[in-house]
KOLRO-735992 format. One line per 3 residues: number of its first residue (from 1); their letters; for each residue x negated, y, z negated of C-alpha. Coordinates in steps of 0.05 Angstrom, whole numbers, plus 32768, in hexadecimal, padded with zeros to 4 digits. Layout:
REM KOLRO-735992
NUM = a = X Y Z | ...
This chain:
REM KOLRO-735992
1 = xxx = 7E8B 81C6 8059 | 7E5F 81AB 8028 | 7E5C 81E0 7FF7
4 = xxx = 7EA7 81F8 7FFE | 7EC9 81BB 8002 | 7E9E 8182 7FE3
7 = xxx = 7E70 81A9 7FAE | 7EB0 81CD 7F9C | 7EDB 818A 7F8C
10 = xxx = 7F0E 8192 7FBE | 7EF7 815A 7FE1 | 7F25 8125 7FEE
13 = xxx = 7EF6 80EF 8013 | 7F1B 80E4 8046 | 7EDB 80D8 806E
16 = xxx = 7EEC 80FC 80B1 | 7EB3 8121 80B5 | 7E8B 80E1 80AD
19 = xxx = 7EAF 80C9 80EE | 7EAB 80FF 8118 | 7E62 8113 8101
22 = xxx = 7E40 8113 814E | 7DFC 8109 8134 | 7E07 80CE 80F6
25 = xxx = 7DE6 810B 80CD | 7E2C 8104 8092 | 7E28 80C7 8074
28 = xxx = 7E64 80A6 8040 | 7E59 80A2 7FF1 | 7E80 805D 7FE1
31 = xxx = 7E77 806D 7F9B | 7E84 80B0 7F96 | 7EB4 80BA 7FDA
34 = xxx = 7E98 80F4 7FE7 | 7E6F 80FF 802B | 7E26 8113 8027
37 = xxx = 7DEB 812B 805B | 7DB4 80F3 8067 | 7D7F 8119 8064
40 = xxx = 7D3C 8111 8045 | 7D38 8150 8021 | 7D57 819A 802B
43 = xxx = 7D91 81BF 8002 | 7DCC 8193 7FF8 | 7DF7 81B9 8034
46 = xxx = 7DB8 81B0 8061 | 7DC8 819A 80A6 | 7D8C 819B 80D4
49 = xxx = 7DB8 8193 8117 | 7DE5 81C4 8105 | 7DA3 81F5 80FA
52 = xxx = 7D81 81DC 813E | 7DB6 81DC 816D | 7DF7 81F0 8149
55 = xxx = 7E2E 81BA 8133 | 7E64 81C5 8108 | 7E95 8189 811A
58 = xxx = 7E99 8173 80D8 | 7EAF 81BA 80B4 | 7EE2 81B5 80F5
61 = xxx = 7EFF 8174 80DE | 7F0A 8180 809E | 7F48 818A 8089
64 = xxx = 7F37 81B3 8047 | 7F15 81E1 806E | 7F42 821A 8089
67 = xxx = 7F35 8257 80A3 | 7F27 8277 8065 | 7F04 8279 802A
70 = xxx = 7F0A 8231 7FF9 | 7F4E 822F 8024 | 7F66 81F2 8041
73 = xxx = 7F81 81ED 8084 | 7FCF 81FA 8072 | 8003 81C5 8078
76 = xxx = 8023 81E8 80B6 | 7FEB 81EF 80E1 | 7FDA 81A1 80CC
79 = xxx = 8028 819D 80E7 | 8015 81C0 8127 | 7FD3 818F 8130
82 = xxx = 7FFA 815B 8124 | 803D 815F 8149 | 803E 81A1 816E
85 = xxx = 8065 81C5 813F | 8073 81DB 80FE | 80A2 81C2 80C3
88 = xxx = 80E8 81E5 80C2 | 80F0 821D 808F | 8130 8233 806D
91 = xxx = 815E 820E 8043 | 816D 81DB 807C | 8121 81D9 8084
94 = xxx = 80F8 819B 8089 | 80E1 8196 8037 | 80AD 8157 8049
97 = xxx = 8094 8176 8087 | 80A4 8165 80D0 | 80DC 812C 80C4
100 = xxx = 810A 8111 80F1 | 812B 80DF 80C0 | 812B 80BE 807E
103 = xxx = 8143 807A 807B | 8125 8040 804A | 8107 7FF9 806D
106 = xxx = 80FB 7FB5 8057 | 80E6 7F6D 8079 | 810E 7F3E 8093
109 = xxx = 80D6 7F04 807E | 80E6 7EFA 802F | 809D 7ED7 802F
112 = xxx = 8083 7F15 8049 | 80AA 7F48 8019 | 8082 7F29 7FD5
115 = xxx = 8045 7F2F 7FF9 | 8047 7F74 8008 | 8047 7FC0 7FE5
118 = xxx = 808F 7FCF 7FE3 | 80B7 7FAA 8019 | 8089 7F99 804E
121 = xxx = 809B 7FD5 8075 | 8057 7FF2 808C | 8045 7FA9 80A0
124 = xxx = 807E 7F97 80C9 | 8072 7FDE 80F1 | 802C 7FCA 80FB
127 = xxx = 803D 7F85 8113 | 8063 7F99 8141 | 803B 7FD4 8159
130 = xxx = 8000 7F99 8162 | 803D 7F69 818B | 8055 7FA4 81B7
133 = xxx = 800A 7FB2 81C3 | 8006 7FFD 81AF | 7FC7 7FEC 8184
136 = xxx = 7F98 7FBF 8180 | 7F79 7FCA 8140 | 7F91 7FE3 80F7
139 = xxx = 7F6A 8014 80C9 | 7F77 7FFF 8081 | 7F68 7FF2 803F
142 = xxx = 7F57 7FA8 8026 | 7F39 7F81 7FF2 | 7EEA 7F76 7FF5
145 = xxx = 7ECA 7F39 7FE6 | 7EAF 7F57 7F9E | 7EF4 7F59 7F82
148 = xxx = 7F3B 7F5B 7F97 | 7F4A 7F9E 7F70 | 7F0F 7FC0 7F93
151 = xxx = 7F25 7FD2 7FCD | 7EFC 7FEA 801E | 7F0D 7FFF 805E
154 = xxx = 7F1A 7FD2 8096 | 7F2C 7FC9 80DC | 7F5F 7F94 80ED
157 = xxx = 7F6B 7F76 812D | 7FA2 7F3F 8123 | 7FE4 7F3E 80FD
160 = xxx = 7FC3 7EFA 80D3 | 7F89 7F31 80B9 | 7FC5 7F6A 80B0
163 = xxx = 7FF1 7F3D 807F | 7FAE 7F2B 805C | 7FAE 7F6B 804E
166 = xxx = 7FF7 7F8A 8042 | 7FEF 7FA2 7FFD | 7FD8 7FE6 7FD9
169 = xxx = 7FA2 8000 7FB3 | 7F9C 8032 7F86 | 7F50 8042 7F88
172 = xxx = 7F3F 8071 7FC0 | 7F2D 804C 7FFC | 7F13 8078 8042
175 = xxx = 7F3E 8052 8078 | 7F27 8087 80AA | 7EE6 8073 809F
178 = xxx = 7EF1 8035 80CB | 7F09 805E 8106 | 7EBF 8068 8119
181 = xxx = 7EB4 8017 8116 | 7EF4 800E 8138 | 7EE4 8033 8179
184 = xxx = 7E96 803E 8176 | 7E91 7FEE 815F | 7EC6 7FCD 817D
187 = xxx = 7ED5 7FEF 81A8 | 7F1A 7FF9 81A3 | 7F4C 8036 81C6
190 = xxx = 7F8F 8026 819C | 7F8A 802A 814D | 7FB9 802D 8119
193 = xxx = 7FA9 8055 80D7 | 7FC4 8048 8099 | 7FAB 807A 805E
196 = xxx = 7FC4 809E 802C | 7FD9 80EB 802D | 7F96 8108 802E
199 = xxx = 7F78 80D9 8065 | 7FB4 80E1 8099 | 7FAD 812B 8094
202 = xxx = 7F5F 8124 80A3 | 7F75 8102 80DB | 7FAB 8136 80E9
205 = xxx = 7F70 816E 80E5 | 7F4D 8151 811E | 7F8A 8134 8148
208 = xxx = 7F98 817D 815D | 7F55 819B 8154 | 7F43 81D7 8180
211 = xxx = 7EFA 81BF 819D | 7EF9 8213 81B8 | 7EB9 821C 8185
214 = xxx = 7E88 81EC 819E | 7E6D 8225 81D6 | 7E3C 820D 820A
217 = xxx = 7DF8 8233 81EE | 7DFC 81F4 81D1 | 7DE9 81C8 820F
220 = xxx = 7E11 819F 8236 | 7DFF 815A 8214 | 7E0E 8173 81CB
223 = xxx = 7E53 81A3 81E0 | 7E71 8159 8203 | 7E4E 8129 81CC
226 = xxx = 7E71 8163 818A | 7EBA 8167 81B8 | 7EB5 811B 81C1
229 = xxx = 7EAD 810A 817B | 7EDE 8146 815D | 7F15 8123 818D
232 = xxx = 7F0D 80DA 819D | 7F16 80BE 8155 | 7F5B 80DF 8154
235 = xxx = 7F66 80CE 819B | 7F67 808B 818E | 7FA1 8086 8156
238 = xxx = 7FE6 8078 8177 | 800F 806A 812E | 7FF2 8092 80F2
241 = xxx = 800E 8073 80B5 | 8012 8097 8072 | 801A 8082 802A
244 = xxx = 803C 80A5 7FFC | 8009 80B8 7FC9 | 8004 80DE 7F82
247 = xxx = 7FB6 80D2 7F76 | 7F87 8092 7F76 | 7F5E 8084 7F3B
250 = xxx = 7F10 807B 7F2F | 7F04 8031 7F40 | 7ED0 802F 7EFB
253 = xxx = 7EF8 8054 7ED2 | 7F3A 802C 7EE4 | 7F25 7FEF 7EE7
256 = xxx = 7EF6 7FE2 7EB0 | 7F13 8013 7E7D | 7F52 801C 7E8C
259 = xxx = 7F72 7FDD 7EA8 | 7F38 7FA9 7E77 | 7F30 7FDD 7E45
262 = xxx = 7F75 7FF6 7E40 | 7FAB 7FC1 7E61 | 7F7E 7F88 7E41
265 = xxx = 7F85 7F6D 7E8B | 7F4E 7F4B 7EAD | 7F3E 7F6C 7EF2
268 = xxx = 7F37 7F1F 7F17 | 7F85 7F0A 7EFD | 7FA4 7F48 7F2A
271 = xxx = 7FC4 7F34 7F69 | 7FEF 7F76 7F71 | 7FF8 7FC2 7F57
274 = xxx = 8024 7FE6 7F5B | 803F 802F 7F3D | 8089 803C 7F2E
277 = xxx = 807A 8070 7EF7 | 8051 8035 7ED1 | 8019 8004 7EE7
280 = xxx = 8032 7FD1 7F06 | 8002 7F90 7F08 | 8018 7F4F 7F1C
283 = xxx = 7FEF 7F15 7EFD | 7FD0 7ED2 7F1F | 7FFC 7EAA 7EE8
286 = xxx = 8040 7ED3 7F03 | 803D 7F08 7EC4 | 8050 7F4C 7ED1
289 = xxx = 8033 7F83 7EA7 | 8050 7FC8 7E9C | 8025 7FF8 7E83
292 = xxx = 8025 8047 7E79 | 8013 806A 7EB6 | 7FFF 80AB 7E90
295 = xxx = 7FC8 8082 7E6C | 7FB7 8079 7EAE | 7FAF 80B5 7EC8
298 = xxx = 7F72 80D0 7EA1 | 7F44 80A3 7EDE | 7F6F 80C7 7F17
301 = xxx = 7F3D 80E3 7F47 | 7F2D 8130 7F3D | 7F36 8143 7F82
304 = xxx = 7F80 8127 7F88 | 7F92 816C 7F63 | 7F86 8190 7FA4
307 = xxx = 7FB9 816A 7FC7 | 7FFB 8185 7FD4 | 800E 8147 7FF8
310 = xxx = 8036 8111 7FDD | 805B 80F8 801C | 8021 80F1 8052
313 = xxx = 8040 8129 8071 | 801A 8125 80B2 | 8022 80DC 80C5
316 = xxx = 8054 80BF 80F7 | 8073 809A 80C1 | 8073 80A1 807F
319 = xxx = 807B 8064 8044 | 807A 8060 8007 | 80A4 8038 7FCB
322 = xxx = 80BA 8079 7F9F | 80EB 805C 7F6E | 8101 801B 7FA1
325 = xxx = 80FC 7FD3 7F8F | 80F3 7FAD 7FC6 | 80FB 7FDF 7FF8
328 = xxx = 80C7 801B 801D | 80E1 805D 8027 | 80D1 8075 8065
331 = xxx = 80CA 80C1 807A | 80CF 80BC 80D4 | 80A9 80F9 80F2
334 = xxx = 8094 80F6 8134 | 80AF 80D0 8177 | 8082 8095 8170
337 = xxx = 8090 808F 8124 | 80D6 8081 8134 | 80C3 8053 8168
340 = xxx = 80A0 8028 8138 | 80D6 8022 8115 | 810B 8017 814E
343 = xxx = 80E3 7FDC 8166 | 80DE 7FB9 8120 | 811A 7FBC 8118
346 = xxx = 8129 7FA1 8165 | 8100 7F71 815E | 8127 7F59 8111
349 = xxx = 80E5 7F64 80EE | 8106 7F94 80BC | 8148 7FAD 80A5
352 = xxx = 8158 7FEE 809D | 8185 800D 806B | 8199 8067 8066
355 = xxx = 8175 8093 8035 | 81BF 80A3 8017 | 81B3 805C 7FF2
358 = xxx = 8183 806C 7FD0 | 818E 80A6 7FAE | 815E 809F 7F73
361 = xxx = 8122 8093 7FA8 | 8138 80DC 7FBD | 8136 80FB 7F7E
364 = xxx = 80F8 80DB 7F70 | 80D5 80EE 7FBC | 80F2 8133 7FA3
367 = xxx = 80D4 813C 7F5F | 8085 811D 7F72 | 8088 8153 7FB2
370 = xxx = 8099 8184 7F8C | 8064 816F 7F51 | 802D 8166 7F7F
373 = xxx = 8031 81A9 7F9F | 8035 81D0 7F5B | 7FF6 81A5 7F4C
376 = xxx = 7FD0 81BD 7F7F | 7FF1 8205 7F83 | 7FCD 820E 7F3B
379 = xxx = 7F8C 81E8 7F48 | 7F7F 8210 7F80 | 7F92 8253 7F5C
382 = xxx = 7F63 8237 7F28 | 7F26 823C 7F5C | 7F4B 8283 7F74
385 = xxx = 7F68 826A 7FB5 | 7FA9 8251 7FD1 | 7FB6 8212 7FF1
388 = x = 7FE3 823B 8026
């Protein structure tokens, strides 16, 4: 894993092999997001459990990792993993992956709606998944104490700490990181995560993951301790929630050149981002800048060209803003996706309007799936692979 996935760039950080790591050997690069081996010396893919006794968990639960060569696993077996089946080919096929519905979804609470990304949606369906008592904790992305812009991965446990933290971010942030605290911490069974595309499909990776090659010349204590740390991470997520997601940007090279260097904007004066084909930034004083999102785009992270991904194709719902003002367009895929949804809406916490009315969100969903896959059709024909 180390040398084909990280030292080759394809990396995304999603950090699941840092989670499911039985022996706390792969440790998490903030700075970087990339993982690493704690060791004290050795080659860089050194593992000294895996040499001992045999381990390889982490190659298993990563999701750029296939079966062959600098391969990923494909989208269609993640679909499998995921929700026991593949996406529908043909022209009536499933284009976004295993979909049940399209619809677009906005709060009922107009204090909440300004507050939030675009519309309040993914809040509202984890309020009420916290009310109805299918979880008891979030995985998500919030500001850290340093700065408001910088964003770090946290575990929520209330709806109070959920709305103080209903925004988005556009510097990568590993939300699956905080499984591990969630249920080796606090002990928790029931977890929501919210992550972008990359991070629900490392979660996808190991929600179906076949434990078949951890054989028992390995001895009983380390075959139960590598199947219960491949599996119970995953276990424990009852509503996987994905955001739509082109790339994230280098927090340095954002931040201090682009948005001070660039936008002339100072960093402490944001209270919201957003991207709607520009930067979006909100201001303390009530000023909106626009600004170029191609000037941008020089700080996007490297390893968000071998993402084919732009819909979170392997959560249970989907969100994302994609051309919307005001409102989140939601892709439904699985059972209890839609019964999020159904019980927001029950319950009046959001409003719910067809896909048909919004037919420039469409186009738009349309034309970033399609430009995201091309991306990483050619970046991985660059390395001589496929992503498929």
């Amino acid at each position: 894993m180390m040398n084909e996935v990280v030292a080759l760039g394809s990396c995304c950080g999603c950090s699941m092999c840092v989670v499911t790591c039985p022996y706390g050997v792969i440790k998490y690069d903030h700075k970087s997001m990339f993982p690493y081996i704690a060791k004290p010396k050795g080659d860089f893919d050194f593992c000294p459990i895996s040499e001992q006794i045999g381990c390889d968990v982490c190659a298993n639960a990563c999701e750029r990792l296939g079966a062959e060569h600098m391969k990923p696993i494909s989208p269609e077996e993640l679909d499998v993993r995921a929700f026991g089946r593949s996406r529908k080919g043909g022209e009536d096929g499933e284009y976004y992956g295993v979909t049940r519905f399209i619809c677009a979804a906005r709060s009922t609470d107009c204090d909440l709606v300004p507050k939030a990304q675009d519309g309040g949606a993914v809040t509202e369906l984890l309020r009420t998944a916290f009310e109805d008592g299918v979880i008891e904790g979030a995985c998500v992305a919030g500001p850290s104490e340093e700065m408001w812009l910088k964003p770090e991965p946290k575990v929520v446990t209330s709806v109070d700490e959920l709305v103080a933290n209903a925004k988005s971010w556009y510097t990568y942030c590993a939300t699956p990181l905080m499984l591990k605290e969630a249920v080796d911490k606090h002990k928790l069974s029931k977890l929501a995560l919210v992550g972008v595309s990359c991070e629900v499909s490392g979660y996808a990776a190991n929600a179906g993951a076949s434990t078949d090659f951890i054989t028992e010349d390995r001895g009983k204590k380390n075959v139960d301790k590598q199947r219960k740390h491949l599996t119970q991470y995953a276990d424990a997520v009852k509503l996987a929630i994905g955001l739509l997601c082109t790339e994230t940007f280098v927090f340095d090279g954002f931040l201090d050149e682009y948005l001070t260097g660039v936008a002339g904007i100072d960093p402490a004066e944001v209270v919201k981002l957003n991207v709607k084909g520009k930067i979006v930034t909100d201001l303390k004083d009530g000023r909106r800048i626009e600004t170029p999102l191609k000037e941008a785009r020089v700080y996007q992270r490297e390893q968000c060209n071998y993402c084919g991904d732009f819909s979170a194709e392997h959560a249970d719902i989907s969100a994302g803003g994609v051309g919307a003002d005001g409102w989140t367009i939601l892709l439904v895929r699985s059972e209890r996706g839609e019964t999020a949804l159904k019980r927001a809406v029950e319950k009046g916490y959001l409003e719910v309007r067809a896909s048909s009315e919004f037919p420039v969100s469409m186009k738009v969903l349309r034309r970033l799936a399609d430009e995201q896959r091309e991306r990483a059709d050619y970046q991985y024909a660059s390395i001589g692979s496929s992503r498929m």
